[in-house]
BAZAKE-578487 format. One record per residue (C-alpha): residue in one letter; x, z, y. Coordinates in Angstrom, 1 decimal, always signed. Each point is the difference from the previous one (the first is absolute). Layout:
// residues N
+------+--------+--------+--------+
| type |      x |      z |      y |
+------+--------+--------+--------+
|    A |      X |      Z |      Y |
...
+------+--------+--------+--------+
// end
This chain:
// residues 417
+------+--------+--------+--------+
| type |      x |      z |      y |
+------+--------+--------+--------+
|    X |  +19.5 |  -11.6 |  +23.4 |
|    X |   -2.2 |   -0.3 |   -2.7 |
|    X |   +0.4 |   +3.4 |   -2.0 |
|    X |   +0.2 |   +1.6 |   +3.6 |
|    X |   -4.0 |   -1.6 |   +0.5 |
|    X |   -1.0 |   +1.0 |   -3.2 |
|    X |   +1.1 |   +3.6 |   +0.4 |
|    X |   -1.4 |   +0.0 |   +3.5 |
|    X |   -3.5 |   -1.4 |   -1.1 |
|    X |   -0.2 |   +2.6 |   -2.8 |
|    X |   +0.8 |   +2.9 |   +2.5 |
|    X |   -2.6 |   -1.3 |   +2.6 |
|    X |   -2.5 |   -0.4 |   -3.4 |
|    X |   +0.7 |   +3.6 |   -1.0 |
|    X |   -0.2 |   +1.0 |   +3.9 |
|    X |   -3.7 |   -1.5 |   -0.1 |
|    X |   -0.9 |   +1.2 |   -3.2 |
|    X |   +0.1 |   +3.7 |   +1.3 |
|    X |   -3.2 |   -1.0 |   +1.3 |
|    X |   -1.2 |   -1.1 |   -3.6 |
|    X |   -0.6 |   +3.9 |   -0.7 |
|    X |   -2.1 |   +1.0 |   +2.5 |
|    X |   -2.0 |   -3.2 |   +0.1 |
|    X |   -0.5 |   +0.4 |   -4.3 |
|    X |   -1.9 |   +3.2 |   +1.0 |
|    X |   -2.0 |   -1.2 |   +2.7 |
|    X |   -1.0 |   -3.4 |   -2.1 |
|    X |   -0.2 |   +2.4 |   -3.1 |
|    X |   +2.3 |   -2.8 |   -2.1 |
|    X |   +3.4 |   +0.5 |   -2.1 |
|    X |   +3.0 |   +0.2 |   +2.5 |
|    X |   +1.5 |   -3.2 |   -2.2 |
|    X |   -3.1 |   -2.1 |   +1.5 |
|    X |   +0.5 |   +0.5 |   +3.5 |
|    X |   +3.5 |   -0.5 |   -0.6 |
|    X |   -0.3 |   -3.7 |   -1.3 |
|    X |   -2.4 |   -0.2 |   +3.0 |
|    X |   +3.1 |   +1.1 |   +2.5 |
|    X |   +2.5 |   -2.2 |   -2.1 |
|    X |   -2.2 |   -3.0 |   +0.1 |
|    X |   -1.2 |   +0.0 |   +4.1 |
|    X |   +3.6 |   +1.7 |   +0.8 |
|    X |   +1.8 |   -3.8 |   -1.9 |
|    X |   -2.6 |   -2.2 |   +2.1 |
|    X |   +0.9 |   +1.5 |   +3.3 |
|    X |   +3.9 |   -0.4 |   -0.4 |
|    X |   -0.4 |   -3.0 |   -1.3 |
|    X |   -2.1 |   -1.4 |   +2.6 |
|    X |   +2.1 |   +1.3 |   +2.3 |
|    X |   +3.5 |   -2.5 |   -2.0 |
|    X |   +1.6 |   +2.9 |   -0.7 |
|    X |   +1.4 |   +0.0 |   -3.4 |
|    X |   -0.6 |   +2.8 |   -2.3 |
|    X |   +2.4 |   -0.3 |   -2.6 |
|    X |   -2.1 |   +0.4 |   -2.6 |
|    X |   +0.4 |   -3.0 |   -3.1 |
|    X |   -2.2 |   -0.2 |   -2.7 |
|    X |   +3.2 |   -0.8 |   -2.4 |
|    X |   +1.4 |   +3.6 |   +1.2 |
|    X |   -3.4 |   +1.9 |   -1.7 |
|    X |   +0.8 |   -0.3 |   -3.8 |
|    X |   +3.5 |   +1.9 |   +0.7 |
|    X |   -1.5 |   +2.4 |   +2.9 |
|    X |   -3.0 |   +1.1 |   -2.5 |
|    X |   +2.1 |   +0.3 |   -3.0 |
|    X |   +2.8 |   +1.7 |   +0.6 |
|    X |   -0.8 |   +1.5 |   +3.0 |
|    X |   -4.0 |   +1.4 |   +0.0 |
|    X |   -1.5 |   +0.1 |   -3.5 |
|    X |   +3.1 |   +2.5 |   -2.2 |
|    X |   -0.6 |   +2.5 |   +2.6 |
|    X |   -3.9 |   -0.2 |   -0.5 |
|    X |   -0.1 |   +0.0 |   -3.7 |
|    X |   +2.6 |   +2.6 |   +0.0 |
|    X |   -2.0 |   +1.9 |   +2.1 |
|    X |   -3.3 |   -0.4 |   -1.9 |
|    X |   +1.8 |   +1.3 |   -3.3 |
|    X |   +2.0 |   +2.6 |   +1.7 |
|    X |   -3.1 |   +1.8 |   +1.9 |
|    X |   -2.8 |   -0.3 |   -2.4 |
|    X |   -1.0 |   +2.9 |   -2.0 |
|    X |   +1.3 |   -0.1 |   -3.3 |
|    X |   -2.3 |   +2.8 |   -1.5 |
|    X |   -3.1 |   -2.1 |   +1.0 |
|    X |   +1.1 |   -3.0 |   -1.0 |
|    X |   +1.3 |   +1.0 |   -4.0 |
|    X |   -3.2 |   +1.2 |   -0.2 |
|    X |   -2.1 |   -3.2 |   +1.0 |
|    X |   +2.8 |   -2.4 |   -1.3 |
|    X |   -2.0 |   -2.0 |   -2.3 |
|    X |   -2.9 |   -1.3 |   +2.0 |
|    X |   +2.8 |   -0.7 |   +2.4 |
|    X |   +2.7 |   -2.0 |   -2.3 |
|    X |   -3.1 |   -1.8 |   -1.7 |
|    X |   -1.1 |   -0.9 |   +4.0 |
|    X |   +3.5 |   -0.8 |   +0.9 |
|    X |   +1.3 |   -1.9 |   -3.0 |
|    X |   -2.6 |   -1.9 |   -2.3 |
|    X |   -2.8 |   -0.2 |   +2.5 |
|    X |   +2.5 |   -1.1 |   +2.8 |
|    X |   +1.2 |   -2.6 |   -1.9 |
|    X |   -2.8 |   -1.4 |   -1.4 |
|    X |   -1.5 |   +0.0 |   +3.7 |
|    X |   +3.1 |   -2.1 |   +1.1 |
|    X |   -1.1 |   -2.9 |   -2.6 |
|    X |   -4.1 |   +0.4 |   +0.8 |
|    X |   +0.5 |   +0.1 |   +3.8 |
|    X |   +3.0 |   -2.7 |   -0.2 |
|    X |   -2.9 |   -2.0 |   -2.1 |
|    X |   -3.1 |   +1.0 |   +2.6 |
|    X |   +2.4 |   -1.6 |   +2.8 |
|    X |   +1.0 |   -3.1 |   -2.1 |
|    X |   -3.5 |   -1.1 |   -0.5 |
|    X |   -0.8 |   +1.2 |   +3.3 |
|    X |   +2.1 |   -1.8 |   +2.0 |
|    X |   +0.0 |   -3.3 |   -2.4 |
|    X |   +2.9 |   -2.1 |   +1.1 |
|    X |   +2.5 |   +0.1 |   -2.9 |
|    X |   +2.3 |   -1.8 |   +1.6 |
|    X |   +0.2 |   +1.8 |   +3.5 |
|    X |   -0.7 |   +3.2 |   -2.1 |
|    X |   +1.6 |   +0.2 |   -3.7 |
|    X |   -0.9 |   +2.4 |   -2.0 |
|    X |   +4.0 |   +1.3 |   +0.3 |
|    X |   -1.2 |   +0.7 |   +3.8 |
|    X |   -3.1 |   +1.6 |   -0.9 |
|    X |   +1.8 |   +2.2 |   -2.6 |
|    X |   +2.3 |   +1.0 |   +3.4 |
|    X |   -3.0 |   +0.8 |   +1.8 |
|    X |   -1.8 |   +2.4 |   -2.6 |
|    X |   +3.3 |   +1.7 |   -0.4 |
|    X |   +0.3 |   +1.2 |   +3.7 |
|    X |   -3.7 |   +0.6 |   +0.1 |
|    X |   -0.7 |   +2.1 |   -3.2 |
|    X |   +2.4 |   +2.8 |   +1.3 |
|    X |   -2.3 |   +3.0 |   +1.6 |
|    X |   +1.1 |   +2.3 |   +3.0 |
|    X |   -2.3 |   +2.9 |   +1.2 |
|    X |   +2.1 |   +0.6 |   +3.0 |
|    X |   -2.9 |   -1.1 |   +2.2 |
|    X |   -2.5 |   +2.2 |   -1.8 |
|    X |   +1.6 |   +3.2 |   -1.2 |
|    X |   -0.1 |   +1.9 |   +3.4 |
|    X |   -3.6 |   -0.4 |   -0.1 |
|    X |   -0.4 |   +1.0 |   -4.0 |
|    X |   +2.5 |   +3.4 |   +1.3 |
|    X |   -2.9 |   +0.4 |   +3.2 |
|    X |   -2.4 |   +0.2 |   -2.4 |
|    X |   +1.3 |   +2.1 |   -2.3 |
|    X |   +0.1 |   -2.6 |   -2.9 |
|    X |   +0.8 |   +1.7 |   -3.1 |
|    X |   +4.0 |   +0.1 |   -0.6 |
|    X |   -0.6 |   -2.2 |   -3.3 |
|    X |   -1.8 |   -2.7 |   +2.0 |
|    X |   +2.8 |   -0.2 |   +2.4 |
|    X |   +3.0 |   -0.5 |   -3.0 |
|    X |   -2.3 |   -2.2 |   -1.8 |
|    X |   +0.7 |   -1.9 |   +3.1 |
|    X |   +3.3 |   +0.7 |   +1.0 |
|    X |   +1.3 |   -0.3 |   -3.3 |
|    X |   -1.1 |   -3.2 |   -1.2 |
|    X |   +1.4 |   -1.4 |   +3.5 |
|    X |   +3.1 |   +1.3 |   -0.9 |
|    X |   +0.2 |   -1.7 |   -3.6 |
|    X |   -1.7 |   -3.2 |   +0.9 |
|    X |   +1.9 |   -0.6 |   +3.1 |
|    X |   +3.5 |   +0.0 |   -1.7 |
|    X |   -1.7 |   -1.9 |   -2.9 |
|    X |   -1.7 |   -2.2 |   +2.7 |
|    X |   +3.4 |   -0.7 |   +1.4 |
|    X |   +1.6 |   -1.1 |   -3.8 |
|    X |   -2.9 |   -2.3 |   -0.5 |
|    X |   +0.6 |   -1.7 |   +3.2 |
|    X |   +3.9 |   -0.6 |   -0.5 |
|    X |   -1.2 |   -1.6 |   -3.0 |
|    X |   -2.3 |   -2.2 |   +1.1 |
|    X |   +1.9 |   -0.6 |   +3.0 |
|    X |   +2.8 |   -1.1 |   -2.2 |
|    X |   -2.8 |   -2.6 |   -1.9 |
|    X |   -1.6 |   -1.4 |   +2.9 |
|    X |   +3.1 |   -0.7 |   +2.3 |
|    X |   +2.0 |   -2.2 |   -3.4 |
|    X |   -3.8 |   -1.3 |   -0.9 |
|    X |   -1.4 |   -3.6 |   +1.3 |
|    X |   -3.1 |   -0.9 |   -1.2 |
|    X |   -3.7 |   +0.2 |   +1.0 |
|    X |   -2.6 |   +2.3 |   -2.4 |
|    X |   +1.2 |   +1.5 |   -3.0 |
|    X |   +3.0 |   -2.5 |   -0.5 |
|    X |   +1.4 |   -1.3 |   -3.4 |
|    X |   +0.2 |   +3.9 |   -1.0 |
|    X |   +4.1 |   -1.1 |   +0.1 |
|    X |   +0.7 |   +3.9 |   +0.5 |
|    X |   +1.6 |   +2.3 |   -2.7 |
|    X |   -3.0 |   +2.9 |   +0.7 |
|    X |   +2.7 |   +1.8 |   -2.5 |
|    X |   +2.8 |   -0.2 |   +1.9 |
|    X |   -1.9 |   +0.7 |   +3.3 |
|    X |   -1.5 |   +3.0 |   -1.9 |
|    X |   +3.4 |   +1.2 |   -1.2 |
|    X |   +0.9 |   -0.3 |   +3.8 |
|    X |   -2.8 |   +2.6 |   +0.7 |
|    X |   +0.5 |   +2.4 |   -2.0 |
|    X |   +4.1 |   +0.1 |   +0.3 |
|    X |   -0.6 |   +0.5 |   +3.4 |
|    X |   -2.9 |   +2.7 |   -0.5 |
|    X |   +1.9 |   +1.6 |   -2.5 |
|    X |   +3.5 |   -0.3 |   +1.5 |
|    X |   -1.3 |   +1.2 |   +3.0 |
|    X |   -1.8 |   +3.1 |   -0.9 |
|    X |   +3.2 |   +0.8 |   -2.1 |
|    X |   +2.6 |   -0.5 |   +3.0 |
|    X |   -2.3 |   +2.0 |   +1.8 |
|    X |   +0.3 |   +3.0 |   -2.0 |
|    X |   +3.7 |   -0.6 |   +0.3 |
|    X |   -0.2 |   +0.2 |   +3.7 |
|    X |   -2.1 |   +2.8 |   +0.0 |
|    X |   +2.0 |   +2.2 |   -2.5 |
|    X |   +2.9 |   -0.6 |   +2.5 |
|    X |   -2.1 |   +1.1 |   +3.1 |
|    X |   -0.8 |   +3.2 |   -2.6 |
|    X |   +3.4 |   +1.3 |   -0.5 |
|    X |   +1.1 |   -0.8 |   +3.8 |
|    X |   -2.7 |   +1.6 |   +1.2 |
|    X |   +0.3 |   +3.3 |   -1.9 |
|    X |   +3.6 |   +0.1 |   +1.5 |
|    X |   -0.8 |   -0.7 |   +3.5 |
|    X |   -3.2 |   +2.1 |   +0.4 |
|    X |   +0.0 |   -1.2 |   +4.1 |
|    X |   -3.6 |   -1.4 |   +1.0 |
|    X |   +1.8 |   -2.0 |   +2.5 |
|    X |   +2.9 |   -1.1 |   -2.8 |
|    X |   -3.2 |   -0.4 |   -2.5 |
|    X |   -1.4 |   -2.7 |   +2.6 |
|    X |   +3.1 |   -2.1 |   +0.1 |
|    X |   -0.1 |   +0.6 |   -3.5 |
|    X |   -3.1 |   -1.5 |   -0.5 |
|    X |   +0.1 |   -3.3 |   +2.1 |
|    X |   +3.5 |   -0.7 |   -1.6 |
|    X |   -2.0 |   +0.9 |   -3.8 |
|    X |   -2.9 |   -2.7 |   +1.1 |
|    X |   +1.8 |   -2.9 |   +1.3 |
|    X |   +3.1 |   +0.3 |   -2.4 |
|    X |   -2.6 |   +0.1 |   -2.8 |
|    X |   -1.2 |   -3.2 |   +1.0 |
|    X |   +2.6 |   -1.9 |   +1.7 |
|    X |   +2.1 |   +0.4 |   -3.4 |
|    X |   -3.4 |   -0.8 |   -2.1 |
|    X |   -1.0 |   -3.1 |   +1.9 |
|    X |   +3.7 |   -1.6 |   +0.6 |
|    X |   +1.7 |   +1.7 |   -2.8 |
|    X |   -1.4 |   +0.5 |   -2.8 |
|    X |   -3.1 |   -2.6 |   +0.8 |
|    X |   -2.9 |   +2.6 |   -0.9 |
|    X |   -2.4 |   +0.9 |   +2.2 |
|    X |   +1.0 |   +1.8 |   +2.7 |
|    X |   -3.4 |   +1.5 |   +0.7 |
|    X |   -0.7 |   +1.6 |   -3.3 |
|    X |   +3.6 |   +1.4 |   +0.3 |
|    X |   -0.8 |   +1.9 |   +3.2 |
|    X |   -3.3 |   +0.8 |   -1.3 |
|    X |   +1.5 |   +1.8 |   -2.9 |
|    X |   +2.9 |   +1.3 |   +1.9 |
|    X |   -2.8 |   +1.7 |   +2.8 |
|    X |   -2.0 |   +1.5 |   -2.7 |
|    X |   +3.3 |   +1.6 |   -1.5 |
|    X |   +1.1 |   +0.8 |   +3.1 |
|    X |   -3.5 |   +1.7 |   +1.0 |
|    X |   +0.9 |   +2.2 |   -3.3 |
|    X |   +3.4 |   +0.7 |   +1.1 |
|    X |   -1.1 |   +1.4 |   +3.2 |
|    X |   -2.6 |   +2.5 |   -1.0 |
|    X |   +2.2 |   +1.7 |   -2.5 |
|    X |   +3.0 |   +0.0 |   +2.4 |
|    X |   -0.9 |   +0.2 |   +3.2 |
|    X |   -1.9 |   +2.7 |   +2.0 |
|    X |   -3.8 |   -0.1 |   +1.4 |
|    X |   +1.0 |   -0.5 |   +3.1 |
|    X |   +3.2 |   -2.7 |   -0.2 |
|    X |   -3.2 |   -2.0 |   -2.0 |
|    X |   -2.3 |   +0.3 |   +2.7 |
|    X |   +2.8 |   -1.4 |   +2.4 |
|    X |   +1.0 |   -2.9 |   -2.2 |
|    X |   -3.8 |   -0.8 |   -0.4 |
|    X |   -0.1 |   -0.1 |   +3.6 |
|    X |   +2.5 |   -2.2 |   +0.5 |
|    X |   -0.4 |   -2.2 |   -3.0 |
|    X |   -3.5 |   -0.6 |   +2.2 |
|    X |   +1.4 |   -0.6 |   +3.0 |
|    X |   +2.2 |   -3.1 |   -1.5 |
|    X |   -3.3 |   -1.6 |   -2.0 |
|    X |   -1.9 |   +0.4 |   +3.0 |
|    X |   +2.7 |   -2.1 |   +1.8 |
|    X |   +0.1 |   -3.1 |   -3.1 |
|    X |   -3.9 |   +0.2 |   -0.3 |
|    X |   -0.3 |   -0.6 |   +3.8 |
|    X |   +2.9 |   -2.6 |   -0.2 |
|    X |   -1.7 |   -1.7 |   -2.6 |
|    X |   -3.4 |   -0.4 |   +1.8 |
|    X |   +1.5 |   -0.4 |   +3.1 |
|    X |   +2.3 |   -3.4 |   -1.7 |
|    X |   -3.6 |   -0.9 |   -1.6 |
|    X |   -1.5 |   +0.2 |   +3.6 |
|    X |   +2.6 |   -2.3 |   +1.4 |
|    X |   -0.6 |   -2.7 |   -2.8 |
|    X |   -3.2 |   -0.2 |   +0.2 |
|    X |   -1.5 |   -3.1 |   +1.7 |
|    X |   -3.4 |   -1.1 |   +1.2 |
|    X |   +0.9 |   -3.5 |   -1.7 |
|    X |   -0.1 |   +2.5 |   -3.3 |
|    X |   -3.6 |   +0.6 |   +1.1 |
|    X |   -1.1 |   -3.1 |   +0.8 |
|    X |   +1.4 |   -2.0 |   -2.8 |
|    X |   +0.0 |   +2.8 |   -3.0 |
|    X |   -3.3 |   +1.8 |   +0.9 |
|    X |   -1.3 |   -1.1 |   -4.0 |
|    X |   +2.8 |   +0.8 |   -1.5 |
|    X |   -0.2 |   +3.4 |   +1.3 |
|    X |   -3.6 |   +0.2 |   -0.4 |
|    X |   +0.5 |   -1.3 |   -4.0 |
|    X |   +3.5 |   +2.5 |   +0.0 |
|    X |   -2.4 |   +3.3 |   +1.0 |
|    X |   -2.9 |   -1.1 |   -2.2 |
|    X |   +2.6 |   +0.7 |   -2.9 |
|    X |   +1.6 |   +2.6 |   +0.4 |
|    X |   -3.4 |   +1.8 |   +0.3 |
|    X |   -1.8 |   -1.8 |   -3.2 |
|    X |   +3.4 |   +1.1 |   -2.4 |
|    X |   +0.7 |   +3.6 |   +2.0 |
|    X |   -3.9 |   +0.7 |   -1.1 |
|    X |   +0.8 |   -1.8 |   -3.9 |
|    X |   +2.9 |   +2.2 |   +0.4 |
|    X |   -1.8 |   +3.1 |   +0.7 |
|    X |   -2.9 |   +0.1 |   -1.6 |
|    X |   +0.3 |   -2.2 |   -3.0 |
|    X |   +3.8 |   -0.3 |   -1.0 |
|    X |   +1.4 |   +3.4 |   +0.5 |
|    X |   -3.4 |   +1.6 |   -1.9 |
|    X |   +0.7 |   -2.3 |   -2.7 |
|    X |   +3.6 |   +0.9 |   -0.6 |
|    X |   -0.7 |   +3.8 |   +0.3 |
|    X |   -3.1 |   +0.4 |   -1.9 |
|    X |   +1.6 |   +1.9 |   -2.3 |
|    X |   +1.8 |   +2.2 |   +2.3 |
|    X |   -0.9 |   +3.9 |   +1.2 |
|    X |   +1.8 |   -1.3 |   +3.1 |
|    X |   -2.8 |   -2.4 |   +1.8 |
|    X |   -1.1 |   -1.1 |   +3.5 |
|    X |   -3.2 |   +1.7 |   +1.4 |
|    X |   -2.3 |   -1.8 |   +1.9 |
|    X |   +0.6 |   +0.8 |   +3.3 |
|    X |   +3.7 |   -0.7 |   -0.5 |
|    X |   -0.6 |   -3.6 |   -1.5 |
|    X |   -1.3 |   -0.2 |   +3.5 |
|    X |   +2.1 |   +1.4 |   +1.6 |
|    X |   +2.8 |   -1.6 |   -2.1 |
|    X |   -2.1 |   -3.7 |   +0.6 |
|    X |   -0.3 |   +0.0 |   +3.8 |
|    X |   +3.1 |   +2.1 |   +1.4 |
|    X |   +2.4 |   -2.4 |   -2.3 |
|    X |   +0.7 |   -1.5 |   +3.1 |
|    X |   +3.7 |   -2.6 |   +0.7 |
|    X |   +2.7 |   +1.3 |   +2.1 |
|    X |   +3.3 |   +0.1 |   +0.2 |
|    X |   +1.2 |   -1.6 |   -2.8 |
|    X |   -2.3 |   -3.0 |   +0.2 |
|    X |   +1.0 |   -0.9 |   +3.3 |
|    X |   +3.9 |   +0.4 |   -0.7 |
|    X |   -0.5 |   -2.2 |   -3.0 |
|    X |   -2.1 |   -2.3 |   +2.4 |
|    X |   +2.9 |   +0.5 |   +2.5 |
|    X |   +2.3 |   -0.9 |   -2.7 |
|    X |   -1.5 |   -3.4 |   -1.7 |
|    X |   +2.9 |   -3.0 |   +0.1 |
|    X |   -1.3 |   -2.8 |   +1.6 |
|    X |   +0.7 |   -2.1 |   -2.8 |
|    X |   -2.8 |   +1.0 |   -2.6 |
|    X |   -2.6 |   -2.6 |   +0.3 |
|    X |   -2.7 |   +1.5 |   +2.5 |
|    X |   +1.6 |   +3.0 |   +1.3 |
|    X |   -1.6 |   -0.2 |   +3.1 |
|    X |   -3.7 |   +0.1 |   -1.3 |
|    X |   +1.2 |   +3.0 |   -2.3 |
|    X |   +1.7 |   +1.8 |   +3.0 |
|    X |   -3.6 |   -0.2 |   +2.0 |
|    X |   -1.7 |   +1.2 |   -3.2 |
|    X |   +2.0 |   +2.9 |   +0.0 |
|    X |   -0.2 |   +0.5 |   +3.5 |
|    X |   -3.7 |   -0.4 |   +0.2 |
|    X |   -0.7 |   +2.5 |   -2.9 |
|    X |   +2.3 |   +2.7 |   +1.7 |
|    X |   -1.9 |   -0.4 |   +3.3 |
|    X |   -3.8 |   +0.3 |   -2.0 |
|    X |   +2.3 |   +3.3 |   -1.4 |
|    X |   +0.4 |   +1.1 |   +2.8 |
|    X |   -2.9 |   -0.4 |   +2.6 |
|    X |   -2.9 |   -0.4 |   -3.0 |
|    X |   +1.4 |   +2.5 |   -3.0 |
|    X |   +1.4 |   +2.9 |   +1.9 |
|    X |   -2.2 |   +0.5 |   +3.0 |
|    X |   -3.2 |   +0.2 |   -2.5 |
|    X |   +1.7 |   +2.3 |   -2.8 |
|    X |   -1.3 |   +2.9 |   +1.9 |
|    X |   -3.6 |   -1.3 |   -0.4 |
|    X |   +0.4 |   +0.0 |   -3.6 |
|    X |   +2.0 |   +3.7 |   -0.2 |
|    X |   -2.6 |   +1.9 |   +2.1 |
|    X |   -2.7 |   -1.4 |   -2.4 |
|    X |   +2.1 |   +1.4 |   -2.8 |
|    X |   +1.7 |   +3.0 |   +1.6 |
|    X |   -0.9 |   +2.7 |   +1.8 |
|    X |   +2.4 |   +0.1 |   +2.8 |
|    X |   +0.7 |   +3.7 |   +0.5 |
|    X |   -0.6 |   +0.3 |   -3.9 |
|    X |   +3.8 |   +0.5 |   -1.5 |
|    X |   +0.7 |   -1.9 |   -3.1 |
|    X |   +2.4 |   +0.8 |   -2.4 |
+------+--------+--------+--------+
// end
């Protein structure tokens, strides 16, 4: 009876969560928050009631994976506007790639020292830890920056570097992952690791991913110039994101995320040469509706593992977890990325450094990494509450006060191009 509990717990979750929208309005917070507020008192009651829900912790890492995060990435790619993002794609690879991954290494650094027990916290752990938290997601933010009528550049700055960092964010973890679960050792270790051959494992699955994911979507081009049916063009699409990376992942043993982010993007081509106005603005639609549904089942899963104990016993490591993320995002911002573009035409204003500093805000894809930790890396509970606690200051800190900080900068019935 166990599948039929968890099925029935996640429909009484959804049922509840209806009143997540409503209640986001009134409380004037992201939707996502009062959802892990509904997930996490909805779990208590049942549970103090001896009814089981179903739910394992050992079912997450498959249930995120496979099930939540293709269609979210896919979506991402496949929606966002290409024109806008050609044109602002350097400040946004140089935020995604260089700058994300050197922020993995100073935040995985920031929470060694931080927390200071090498043995109950390796560096390898640590490592884990800055992977899943480096990765942005504006989510929360970007129906306040549309409200406001942030400029359109502002908004992809955003959008696109969430896009590139997340899949990246997703590589780095795998690799880590793979590190710290084979690892023993407290600190650094006896630096016993080929960095080589863990490198060469990054970059074949970067590479090899990006490349399949072409593949795929070159596929999904010529099928869906024959079909030319927006209902046809849907199926065509989930079948295009979870084929390209099922067959990435357990195939060909690339990563499966930057296959479906490069098979959206190609798709998102496809689609606006070959298929009308209005079969686009019904696929969007749609495409909406089904990342609305994983977002919510995301927070909604994060809710339900959340614990007061997490609270109670991890409260510094959460505090030491937030405290940086903000010192590196503001490195990041303000020092890094000026640094590596000085010499571009291409640059960040002011007021989107800003904007770019404080609405980089966690999501999704930190807590389906969180979700997704095995138990076996040294630790994994204190990096699970790190994540968690650093998506909740996202989401009820961040968000609610990024429309302070727009109407200081932007007149709200003032259009911006």
């Amino acid at each position: 009876m166990i599948i039929q509990n968890f099925i029935l717990s996640l429909v009484v979750l959804i049922l509840a969560s209806l009143l997540a929208e409503p209640l986001s309005r009134l409380l004037r917070l992201p939707f996502v928050a009062i959802l892990i507020v509904v997930g996490y008192f909805g779990s208590e009651i049942v549970v103090n009631f001896g009814y089981d829900t179903g739910i394992r912790a050992s079912n997450f890492p498959l249930l995120v994976f496979y099930v939540f995060l293709p269609i979210i990435i896919f979506e991402s790619a496949y929606k966002i506007d290409q024109k806008q993002l050609l044109k602002s794609l350097y400040p946004i690879l140089v935020l995604s790639m260089p700058i994300m991954m050197l922020a993995v290494i100073l935040i995985a650094l920031l929470l060694y020292l931080g927390i200071g027990h090498p043995t109950g916290f390796p560096i390898y752990s640590a490592l884990v830890a800055g992977s899943l938290l480096a990765a942005t997601d504006p989510m929360a933010v970007v129906s306040n920056l549309k409200r406001m009528n942030t400029p359109n550049r502002t908004i992809i700055l955003l959008e696109g570097e969430s896009l590139f960092n997340d899949a990246i964010g997703v590589v780095l973890f795998t690799t880590f992952v793979s590190i710290a679960v084979s690892y023993q050792g407290p600190g650094f270790g006896n630096f016993s690791i080929s960095w080589l051959d863990k490198t060469q494992y990054f970059l074949i699955q970067f590479f090899g991913g990006i490349c399949f994911g072409i593949f795929c979507g070159l596929i999904g081009t010529f099928f869906s110039y024959i079909i030319k049916t927006r209902i046809l063009e849907n199926v065509l699409l989930i079948a295009i994101a979870y084929a390209a990376f099922l067959i990435a992942e357990d195939f060909l043993m690339v990563s499966g995320m930057m296959a479906v982010l490069s098979a959206g993007l190609i798709m998102n081509k496809a689609h606006q040469k070959y298929v009308s106005p209005q079969d686009k603005e019904y696929i969007n639609y749609w495409w909406e509706v089904i990342s609305y549904f994983s977002n919510s089942m995301l927070f909604l899963l994060l809710g339900v593992t959340v614990t007061a104990n997490m609270f109670a016993d991890r409260w510094l490591a959460m505090v030491i977890a937030i405290g940086s993320v903000i010192i590196i995002r503001l490195l990041s911002v303000y020092v890094l990325l000026p640094s590596i573009s000085a010499f571009s035409k291409n640059k960040a204003s002011n007021n989107e450094k800003l904007i770019l500093f404080w609405g980089g805000s966690r999501g999704a894809v930190t807590a389906a990494l969180a979700l997704s930790l095995p138990t076996e890396i040294e630790g994994w509970w204190t990096i699970q509450s790190m994540a968690f606690g650093v998506i909740i200051f996202t989401l009820f800190i961040q968000a609610p006060t990024i429309p302070l900080i727009l109407k200081k900068l932007y007149k709200p019935n003032q259009q911006q191009e």
